[in-house]
C-alpha positions as YAML, in Angstrom:
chain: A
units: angstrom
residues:
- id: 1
  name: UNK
  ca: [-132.11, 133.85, -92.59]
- id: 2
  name: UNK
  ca: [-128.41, 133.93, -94.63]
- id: 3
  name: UNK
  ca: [-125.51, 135.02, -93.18]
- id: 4
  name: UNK
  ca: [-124.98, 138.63, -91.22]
- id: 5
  name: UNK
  ca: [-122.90, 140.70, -93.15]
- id: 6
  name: UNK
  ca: [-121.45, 143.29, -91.16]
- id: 7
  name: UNK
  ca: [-117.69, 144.53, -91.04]
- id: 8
  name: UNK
  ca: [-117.39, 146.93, -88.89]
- id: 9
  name: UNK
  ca: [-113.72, 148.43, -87.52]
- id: 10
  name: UNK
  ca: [-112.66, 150.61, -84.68]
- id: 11
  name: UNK
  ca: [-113.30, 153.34, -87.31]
- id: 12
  name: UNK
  ca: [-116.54, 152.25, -88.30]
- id: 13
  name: UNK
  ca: [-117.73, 152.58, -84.19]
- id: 14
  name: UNK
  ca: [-115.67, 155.72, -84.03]
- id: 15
  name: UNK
  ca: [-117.65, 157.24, -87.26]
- id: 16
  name: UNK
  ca: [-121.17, 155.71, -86.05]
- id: 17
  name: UNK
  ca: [-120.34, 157.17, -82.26]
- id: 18
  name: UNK
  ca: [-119.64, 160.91, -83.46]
- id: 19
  name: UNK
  ca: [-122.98, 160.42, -85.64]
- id: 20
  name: UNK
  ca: [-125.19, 158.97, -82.57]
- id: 21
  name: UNK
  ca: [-124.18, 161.38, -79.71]
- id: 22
  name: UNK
  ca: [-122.93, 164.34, -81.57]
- id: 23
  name: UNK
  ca: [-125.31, 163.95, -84.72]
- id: 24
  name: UNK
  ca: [-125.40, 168.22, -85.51]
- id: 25
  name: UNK
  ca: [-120.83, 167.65, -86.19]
- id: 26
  name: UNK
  ca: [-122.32, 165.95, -89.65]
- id: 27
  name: UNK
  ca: [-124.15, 168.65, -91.05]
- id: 28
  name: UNK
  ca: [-120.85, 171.15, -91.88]
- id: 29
  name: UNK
  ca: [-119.83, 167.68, -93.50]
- id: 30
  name: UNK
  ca: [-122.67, 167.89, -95.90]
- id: 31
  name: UNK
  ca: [-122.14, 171.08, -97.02]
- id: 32
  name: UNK
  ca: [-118.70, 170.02, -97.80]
- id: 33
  name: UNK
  ca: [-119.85, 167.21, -99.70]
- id: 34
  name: UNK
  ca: [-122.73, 168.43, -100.92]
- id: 35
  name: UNK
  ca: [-122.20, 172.16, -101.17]
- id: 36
  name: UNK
  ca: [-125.26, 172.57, -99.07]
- id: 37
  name: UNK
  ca: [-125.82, 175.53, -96.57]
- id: 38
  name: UNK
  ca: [-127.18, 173.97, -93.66]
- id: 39
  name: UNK
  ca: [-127.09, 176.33, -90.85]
- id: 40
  name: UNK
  ca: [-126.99, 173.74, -87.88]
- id: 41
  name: UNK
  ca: [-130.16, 174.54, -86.82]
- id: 42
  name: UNK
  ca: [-131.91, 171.80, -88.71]
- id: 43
  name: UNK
  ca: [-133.33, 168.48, -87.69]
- id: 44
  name: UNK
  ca: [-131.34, 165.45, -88.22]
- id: 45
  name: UNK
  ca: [-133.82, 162.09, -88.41]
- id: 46
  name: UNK
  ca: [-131.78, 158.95, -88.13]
- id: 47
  name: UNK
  ca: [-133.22, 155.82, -90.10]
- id: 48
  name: UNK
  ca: [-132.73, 152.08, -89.93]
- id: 49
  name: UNK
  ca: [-129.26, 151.10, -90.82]
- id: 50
  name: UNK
  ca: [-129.96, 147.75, -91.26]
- id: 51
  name: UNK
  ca: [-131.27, 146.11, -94.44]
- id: 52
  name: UNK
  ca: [-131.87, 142.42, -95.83]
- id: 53
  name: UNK
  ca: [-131.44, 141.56, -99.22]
- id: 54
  name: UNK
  ca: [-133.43, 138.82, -101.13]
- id: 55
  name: UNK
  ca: [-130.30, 136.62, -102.72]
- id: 56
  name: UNK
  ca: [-130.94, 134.65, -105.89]
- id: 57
  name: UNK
  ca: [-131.58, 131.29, -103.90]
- id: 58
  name: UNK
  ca: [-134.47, 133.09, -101.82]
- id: 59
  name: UNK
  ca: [-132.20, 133.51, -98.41]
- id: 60
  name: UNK
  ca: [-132.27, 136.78, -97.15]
- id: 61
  name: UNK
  ca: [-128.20, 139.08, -96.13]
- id: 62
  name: UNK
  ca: [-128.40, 141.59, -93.63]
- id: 63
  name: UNK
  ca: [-126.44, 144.24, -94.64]
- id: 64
  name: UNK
  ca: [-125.55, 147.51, -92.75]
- id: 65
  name: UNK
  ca: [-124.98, 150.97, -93.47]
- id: 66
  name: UNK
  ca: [-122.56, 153.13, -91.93]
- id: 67
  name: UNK
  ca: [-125.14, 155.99, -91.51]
- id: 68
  name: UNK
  ca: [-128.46, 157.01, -93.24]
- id: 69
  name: UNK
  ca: [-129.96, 160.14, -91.89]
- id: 70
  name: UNK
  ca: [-132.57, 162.71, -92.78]
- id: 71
  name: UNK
  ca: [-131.85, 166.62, -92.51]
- id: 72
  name: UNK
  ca: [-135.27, 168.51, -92.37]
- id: 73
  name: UNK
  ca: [-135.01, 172.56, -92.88]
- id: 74
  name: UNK
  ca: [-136.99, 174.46, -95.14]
- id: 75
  name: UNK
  ca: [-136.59, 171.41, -97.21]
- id: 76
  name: UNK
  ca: [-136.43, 167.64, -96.72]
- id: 77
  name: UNK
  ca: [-133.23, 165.81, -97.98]
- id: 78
  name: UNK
  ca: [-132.14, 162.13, -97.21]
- id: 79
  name: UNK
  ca: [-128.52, 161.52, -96.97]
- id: 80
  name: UNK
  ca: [-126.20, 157.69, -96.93]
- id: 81
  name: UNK
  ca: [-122.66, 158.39, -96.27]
- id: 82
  name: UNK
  ca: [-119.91, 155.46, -95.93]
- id: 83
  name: UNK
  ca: [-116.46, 155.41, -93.88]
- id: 84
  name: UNK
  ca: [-113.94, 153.85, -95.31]
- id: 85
  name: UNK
  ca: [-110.15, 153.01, -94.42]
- id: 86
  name: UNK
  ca: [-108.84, 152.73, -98.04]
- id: 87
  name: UNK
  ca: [-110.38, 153.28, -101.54]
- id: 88
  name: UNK
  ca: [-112.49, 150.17, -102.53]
- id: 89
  name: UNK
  ca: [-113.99, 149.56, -105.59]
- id: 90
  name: UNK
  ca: [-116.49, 147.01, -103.98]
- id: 91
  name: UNK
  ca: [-117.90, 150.36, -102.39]
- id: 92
  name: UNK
  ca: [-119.92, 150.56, -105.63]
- id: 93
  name: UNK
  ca: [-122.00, 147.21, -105.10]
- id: 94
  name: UNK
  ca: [-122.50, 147.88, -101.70]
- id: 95
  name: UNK
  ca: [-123.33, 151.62, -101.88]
- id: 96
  name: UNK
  ca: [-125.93, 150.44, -105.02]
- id: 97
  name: UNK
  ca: [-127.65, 147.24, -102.89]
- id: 98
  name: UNK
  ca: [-127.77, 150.29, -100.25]
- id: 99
  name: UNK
  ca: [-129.10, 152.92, -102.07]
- id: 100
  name: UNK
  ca: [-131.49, 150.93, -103.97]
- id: 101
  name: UNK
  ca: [-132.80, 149.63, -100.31]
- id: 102
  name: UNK
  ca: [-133.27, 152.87, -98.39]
- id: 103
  name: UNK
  ca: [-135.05, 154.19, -101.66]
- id: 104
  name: UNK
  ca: [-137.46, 151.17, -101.43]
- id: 105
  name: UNK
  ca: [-137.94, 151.80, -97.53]
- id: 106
  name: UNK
  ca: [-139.87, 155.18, -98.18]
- id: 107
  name: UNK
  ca: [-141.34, 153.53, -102.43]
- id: 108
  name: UNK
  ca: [-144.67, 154.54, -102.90]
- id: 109
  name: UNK
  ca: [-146.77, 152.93, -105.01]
- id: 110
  name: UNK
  ca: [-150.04, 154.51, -106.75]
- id: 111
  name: UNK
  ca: [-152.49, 152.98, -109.03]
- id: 112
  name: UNK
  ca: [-150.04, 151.01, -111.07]
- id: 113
  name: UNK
  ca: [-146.89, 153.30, -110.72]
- id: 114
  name: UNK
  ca: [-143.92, 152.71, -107.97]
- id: 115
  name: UNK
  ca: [-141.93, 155.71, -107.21]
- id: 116
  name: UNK
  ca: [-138.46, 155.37, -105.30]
- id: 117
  name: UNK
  ca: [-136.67, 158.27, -104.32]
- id: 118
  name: UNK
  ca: [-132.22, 157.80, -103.89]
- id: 119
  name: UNK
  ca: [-130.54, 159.34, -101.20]
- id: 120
  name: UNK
  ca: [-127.76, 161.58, -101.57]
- id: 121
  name: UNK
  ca: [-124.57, 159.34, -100.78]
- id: 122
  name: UNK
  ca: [-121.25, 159.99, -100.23]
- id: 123
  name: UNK
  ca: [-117.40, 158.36, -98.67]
- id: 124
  name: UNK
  ca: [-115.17, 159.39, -96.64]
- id: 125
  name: UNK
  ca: [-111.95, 158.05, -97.73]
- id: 126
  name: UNK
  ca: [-109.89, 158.19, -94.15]
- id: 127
  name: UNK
  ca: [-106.78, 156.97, -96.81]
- id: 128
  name: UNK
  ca: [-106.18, 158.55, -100.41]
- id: 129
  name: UNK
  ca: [-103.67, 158.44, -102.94]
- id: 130
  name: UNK
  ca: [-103.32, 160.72, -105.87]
- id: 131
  name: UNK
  ca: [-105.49, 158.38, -107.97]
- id: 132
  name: UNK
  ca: [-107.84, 158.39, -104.99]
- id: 133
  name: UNK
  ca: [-110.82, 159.46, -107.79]
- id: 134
  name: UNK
  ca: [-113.00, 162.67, -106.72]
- id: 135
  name: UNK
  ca: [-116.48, 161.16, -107.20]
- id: 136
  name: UNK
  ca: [-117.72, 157.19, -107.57]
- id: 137
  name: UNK
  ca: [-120.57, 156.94, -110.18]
- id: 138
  name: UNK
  ca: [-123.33, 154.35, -110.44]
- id: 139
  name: UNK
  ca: [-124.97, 154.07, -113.96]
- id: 140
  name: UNK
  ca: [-127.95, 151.99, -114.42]
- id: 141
  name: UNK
  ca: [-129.05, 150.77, -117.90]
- id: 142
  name: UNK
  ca: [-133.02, 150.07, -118.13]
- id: 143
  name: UNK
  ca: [-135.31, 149.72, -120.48]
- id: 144
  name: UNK
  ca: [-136.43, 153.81, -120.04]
- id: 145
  name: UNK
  ca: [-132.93, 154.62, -120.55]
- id: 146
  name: UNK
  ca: [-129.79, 155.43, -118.66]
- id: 147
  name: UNK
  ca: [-129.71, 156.80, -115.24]
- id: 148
  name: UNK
  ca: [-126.51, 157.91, -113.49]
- id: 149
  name: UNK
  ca: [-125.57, 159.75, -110.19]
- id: 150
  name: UNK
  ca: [-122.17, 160.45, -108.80]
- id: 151
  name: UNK
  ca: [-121.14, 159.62, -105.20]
- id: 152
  name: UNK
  ca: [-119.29, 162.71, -103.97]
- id: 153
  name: UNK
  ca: [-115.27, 161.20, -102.36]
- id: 154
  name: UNK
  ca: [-114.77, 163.39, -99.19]
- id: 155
  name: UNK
  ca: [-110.90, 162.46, -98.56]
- id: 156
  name: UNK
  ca: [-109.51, 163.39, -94.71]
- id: 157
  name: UNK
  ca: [-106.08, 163.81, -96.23]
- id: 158
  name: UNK
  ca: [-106.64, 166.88, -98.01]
- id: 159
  name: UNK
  ca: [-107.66, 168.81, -94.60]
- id: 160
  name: UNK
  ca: [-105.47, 170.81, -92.56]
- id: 161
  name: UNK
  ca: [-106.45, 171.49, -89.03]
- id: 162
  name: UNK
  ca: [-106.58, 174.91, -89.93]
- id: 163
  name: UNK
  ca: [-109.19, 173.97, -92.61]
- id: 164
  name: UNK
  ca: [-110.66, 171.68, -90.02]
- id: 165
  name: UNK
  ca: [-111.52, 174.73, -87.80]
- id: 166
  name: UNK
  ca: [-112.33, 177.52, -90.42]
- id: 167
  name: UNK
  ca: [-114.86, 175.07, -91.95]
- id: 168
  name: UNK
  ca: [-116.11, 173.84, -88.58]
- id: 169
  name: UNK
  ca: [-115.64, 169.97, -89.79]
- id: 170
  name: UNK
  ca: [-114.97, 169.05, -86.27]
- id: 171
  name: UNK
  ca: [-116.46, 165.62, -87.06]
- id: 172
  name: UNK
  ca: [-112.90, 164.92, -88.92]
- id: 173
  name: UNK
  ca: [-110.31, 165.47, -85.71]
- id: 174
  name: UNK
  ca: [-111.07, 161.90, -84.65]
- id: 175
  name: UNK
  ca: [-110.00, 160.67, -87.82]
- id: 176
  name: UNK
  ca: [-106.85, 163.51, -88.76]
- id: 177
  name: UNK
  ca: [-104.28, 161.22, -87.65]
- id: 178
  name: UNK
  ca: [-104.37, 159.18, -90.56]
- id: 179
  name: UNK
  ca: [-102.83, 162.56, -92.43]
- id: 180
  name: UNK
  ca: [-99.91, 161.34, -90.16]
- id: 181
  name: UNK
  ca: [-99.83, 157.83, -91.19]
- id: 182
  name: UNK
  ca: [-96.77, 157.46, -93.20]
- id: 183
  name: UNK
  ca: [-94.88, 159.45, -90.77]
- id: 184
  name: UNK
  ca: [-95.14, 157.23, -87.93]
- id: 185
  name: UNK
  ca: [-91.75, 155.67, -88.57]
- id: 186
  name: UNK
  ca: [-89.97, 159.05, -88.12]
- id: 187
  name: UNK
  ca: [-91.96, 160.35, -84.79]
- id: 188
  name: UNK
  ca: [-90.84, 157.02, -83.35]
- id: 189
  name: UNK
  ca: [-87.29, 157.83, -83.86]
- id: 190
  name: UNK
  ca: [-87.00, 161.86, -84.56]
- id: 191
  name: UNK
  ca: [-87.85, 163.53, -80.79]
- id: 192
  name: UNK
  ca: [-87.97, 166.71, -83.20]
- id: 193
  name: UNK
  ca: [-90.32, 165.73, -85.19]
- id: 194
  name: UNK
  ca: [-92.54, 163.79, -82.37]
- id: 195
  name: UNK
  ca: [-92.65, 167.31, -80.68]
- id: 196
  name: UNK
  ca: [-93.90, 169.22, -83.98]
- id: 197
  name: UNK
  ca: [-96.44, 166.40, -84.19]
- id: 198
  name: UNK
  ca: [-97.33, 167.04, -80.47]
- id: 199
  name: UNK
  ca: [-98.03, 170.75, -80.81]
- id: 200
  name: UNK
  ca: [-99.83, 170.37, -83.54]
- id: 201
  name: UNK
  ca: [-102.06, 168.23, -81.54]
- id: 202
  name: UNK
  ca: [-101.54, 170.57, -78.70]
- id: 203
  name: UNK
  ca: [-103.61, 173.20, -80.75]
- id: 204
  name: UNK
  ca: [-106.24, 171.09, -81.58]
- id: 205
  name: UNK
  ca: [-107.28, 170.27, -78.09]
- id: 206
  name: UNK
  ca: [-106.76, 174.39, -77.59]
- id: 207
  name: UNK
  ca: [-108.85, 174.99, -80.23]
- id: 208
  name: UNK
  ca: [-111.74, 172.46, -79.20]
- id: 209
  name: UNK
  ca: [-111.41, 174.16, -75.38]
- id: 210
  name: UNK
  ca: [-112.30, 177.73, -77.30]
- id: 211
  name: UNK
  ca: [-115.29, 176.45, -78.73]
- id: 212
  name: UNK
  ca: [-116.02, 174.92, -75.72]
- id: 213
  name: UNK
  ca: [-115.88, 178.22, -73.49]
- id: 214
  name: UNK
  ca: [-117.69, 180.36, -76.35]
- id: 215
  name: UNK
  ca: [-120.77, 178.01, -76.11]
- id: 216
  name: UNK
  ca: [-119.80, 176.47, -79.53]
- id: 217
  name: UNK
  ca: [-119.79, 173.31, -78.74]
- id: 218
  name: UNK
  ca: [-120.81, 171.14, -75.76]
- id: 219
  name: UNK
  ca: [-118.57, 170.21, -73.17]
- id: 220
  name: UNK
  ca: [-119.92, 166.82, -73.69]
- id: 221
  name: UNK
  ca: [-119.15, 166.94, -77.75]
- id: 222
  name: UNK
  ca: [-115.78, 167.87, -77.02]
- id: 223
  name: UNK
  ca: [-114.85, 165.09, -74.69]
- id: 224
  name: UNK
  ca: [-116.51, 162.81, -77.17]
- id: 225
  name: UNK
  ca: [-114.55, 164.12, -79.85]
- id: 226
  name: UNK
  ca: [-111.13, 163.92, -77.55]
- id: 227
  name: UNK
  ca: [-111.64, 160.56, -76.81]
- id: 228
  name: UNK
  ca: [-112.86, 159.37, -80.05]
- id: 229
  name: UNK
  ca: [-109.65, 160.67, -81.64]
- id: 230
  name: UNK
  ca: [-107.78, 158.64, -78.58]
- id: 231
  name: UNK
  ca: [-109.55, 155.57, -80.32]
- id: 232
  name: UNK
  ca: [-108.60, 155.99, -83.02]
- id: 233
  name: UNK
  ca: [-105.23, 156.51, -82.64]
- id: 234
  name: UNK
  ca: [-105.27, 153.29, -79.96]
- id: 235
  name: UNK
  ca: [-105.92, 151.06, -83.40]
- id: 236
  name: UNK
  ca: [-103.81, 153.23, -85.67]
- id: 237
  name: UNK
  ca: [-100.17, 153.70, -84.22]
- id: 238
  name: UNK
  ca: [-100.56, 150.30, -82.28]
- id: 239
  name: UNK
  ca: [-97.25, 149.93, -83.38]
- id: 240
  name: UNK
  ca: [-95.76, 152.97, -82.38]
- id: 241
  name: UNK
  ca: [-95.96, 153.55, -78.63]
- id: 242
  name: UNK
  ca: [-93.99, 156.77, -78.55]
- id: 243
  name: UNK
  ca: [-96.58, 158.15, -81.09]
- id: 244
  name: UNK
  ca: [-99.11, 156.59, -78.91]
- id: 245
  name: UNK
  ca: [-98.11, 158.08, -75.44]
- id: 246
  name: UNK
  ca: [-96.91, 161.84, -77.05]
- id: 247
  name: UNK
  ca: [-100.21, 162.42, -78.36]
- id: 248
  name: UNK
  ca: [-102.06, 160.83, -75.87]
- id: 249
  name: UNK
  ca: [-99.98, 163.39, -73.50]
- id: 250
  name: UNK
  ca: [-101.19, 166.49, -75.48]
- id: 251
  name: UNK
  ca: [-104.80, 165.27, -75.78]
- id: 252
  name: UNK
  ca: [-105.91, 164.22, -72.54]
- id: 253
  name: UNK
  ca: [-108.56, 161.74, -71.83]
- id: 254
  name: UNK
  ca: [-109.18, 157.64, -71.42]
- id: 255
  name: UNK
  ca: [-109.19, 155.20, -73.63]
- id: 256
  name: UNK
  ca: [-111.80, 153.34, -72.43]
- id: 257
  name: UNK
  ca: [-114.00, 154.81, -70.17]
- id: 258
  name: UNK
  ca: [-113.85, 158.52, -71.68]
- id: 259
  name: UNK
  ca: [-115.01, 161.67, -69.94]
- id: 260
  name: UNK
  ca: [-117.94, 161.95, -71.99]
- id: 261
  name: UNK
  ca: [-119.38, 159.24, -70.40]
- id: 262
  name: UNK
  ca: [-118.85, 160.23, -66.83]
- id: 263
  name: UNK
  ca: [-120.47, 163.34, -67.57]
- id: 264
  name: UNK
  ca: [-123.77, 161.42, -68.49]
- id: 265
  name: UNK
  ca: [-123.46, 159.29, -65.70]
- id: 266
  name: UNK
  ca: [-123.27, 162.28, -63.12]
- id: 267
  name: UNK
  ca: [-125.86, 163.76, -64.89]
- id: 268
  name: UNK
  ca: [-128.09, 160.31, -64.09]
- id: 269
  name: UNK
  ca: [-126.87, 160.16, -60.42]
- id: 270
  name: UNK
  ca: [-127.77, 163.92, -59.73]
- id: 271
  name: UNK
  ca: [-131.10, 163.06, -61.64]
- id: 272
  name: UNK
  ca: [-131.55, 159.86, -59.42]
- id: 273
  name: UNK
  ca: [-130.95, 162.03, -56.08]
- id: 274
  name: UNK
  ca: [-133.31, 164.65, -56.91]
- id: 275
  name: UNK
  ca: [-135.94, 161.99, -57.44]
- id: 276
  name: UNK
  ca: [-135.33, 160.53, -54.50]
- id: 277
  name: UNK
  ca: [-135.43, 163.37, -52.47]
- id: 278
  name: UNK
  ca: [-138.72, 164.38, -54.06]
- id: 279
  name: UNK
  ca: [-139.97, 161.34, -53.68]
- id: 280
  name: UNK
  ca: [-139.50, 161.26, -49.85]
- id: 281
  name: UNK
  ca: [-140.72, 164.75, -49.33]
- id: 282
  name: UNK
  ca: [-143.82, 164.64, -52.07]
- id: 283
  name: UNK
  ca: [-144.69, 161.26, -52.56]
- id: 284
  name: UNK
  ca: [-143.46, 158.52, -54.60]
- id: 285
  name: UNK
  ca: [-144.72, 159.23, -58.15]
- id: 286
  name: UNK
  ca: [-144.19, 163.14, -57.69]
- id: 287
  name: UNK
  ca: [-140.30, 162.45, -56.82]
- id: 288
  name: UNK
  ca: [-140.31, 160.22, -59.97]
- id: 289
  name: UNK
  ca: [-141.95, 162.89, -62.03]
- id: 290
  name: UNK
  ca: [-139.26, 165.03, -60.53]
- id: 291
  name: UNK
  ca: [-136.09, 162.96, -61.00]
- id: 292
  name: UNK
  ca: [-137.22, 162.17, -64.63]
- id: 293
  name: UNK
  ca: [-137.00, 166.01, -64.78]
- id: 294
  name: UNK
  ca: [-134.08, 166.54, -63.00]
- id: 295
  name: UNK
  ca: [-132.29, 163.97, -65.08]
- id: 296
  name: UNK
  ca: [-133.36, 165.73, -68.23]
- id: 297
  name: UNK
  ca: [-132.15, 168.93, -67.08]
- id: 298
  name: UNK
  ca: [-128.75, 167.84, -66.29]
- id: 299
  name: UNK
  ca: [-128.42, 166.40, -69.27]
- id: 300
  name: UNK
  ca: [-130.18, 169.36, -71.61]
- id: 301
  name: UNK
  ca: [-127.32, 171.89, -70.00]
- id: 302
  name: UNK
  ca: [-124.42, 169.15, -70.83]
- id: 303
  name: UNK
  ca: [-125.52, 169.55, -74.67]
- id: 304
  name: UNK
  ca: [-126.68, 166.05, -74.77]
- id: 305
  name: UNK
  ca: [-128.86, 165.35, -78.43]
- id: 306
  name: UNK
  ca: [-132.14, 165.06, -76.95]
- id: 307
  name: UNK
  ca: [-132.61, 161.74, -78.96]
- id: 308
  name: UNK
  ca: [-130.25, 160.44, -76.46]
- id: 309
  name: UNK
  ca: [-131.49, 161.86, -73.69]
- id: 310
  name: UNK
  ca: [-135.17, 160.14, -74.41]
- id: 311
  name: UNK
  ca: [-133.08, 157.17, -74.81]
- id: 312
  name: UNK
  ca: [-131.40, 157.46, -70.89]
- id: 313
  name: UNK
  ca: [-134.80, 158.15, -69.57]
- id: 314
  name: UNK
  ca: [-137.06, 155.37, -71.39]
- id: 315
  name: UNK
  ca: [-134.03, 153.05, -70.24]
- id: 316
  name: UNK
  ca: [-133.60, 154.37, -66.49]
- id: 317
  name: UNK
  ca: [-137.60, 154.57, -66.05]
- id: 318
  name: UNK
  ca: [-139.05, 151.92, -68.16]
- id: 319
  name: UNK
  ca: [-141.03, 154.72, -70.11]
- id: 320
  name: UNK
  ca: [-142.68, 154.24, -73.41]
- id: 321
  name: UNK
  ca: [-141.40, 156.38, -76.36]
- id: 322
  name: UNK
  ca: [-144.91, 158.28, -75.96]
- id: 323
  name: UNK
  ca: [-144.71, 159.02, -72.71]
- id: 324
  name: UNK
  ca: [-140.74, 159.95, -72.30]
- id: 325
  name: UNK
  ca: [-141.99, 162.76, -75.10]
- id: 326
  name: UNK
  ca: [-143.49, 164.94, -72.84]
- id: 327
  name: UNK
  ca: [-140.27, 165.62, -70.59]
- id: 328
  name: UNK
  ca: [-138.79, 166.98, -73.66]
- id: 329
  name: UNK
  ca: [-140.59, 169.81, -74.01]
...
């Protein structure tokens, strides 16, 4: 097998996290994009983002995808979207050799006729410029005829956090900082200016907290969102400690080992206890039945996507995908 082709950054993991434990923040991101009108209550299916690619010399590339997902509602749509730190031409060969793969993952061949079917793709440009272009386009020239489709350019610059509330595009905050780029040489040195930066940050964590308290979002998605942003900003301003610390200051949260995380692992322990006290009282498999249970409830009231939750409990009781199903219900 050729050579693994993967570059991911700290904003590739940030992007990927947001999408695997807070996968419903995407879908007001779509109807951005895509001018769609989810209402949040659909179902998101995550597929492989991993792909090889016959090369001319019959080795094999793996390539990887930032994200390829499935929304199912009245309708069923698949979607590819990209992060990126800067515009890159390249992005068109790559977002073609991944397009054209996903489409042959779900090809379906009758009688002498293969049908492929092309997601919907799109970037998000977490740098622009004014000649940062609105859509991408990939035109293929075959035999048939031309084809072409555009790949919609969602840029993070153009958002206020204003916009980022009214539009619910919560999925961005991580990545707002960048609006600030430019500007880092002037917090360093301007207290003024390192304090208008901090309240502005100030209100985002306020405004996350209201959602929070209204039932809006999870306590759980808004510590992953705090401390995703923290992440980002870590790699960002690494140069720029005052920027660092002042936001940090407003924000809250660890670096590292962010509250999100202790939240699932309380939820475990508490889940672990109850099993064990079932399990002295009723009998060893009825206390596991019970601490699988308890586990899952914890971790149902913290908002957890229940895709991670079957994930905790296959992993924590060596259970099969089948039979971790039926503590979901």
């Amino acid at each position: 097998m050729g050579e693994r082709k993967q570059s991911n950054t700290p904003y590739d993991d940030v992007f990927r996290t947001l999408l695997n434990d807070c996968s419903n923040l995407i879908i007001p991101v779509i109807n951005e994009v895509f001018g769609e009108t989810y209402t949040g209550e659909e179902k998101i299916r995550f597929s492989v983002n991993e792909h090889f690619l016959n090369q001319q010399d019959g080795d094999m590339q793996e390539r990887i995808t930032d994200t390829c997902f499935q929304i199912i509602g009245k309708e069923s749509k698949k979607y590819h979207m990209e992060c990126q730190s800067s515009s890159d031409h390249s992005m068109l060969i790559r977002f073609f050799e991944y397009d054209t793969q996903i489409a042959l993952d779900d090809g379906e061949i009758r009688g002498n006729v293969l049908t492929v079917t092309f997601p919907h793709s799109a970037v998000l440009y977490l740098r622009s410029r004014e000649s940062t272009p609105e859509n991408l386009e990939v035109r293929m020239n075959t035999p048939g005829g031309s084809v072409a489709y555009d790949i919609p350019v969602m840029k993070v610059g153009i958002y206020t956090t204003k916009d980022l509330f009214e539009k619910n595009l919560l999925f961005l905050i991580p990545f707002y900082i960048f609006s600030h780029e430019e500007r880092f040489e002037r917090y360093e040195k301007d207290g003024k200016e390192l304090r208008a930066l901090k309240e502005e940050y100030a209100g985002i964590r306020s405004g996350l907290e209201k959602l929070q308290e209204s039932g809006e979002i999870s306590e759980y998605a808004k510590c992953t969102i705090i401390d995703m942003a923290g992440k980002v900003l870590e790699h960002i301003a690494k140069k720029y400690e005052t920027v660092r610390e002042g936001v940090r200051d407003v924000m809250g949260g660890r670096i590292l080992e962010y509250e999100a995380k202790t939240i699932r692992e309380e939820g475990r322990k508490e889940g672990r206890e109850q099993g064990k006290e079932e399990g002295r009282e009723q009998g060893r498999e009825e206390g596991r039945e019970e601490g699988i249970r308890g586990m899952v409830s914890v971790l149902k009231e913290l908002g957890i996507p229940y895709h991670i939750i079957q994930e905790k409990i296959r992993e924590q009781y060596h259970l099969s995908a089948e039979a971790s199903e039926k503590y979901l219900l």
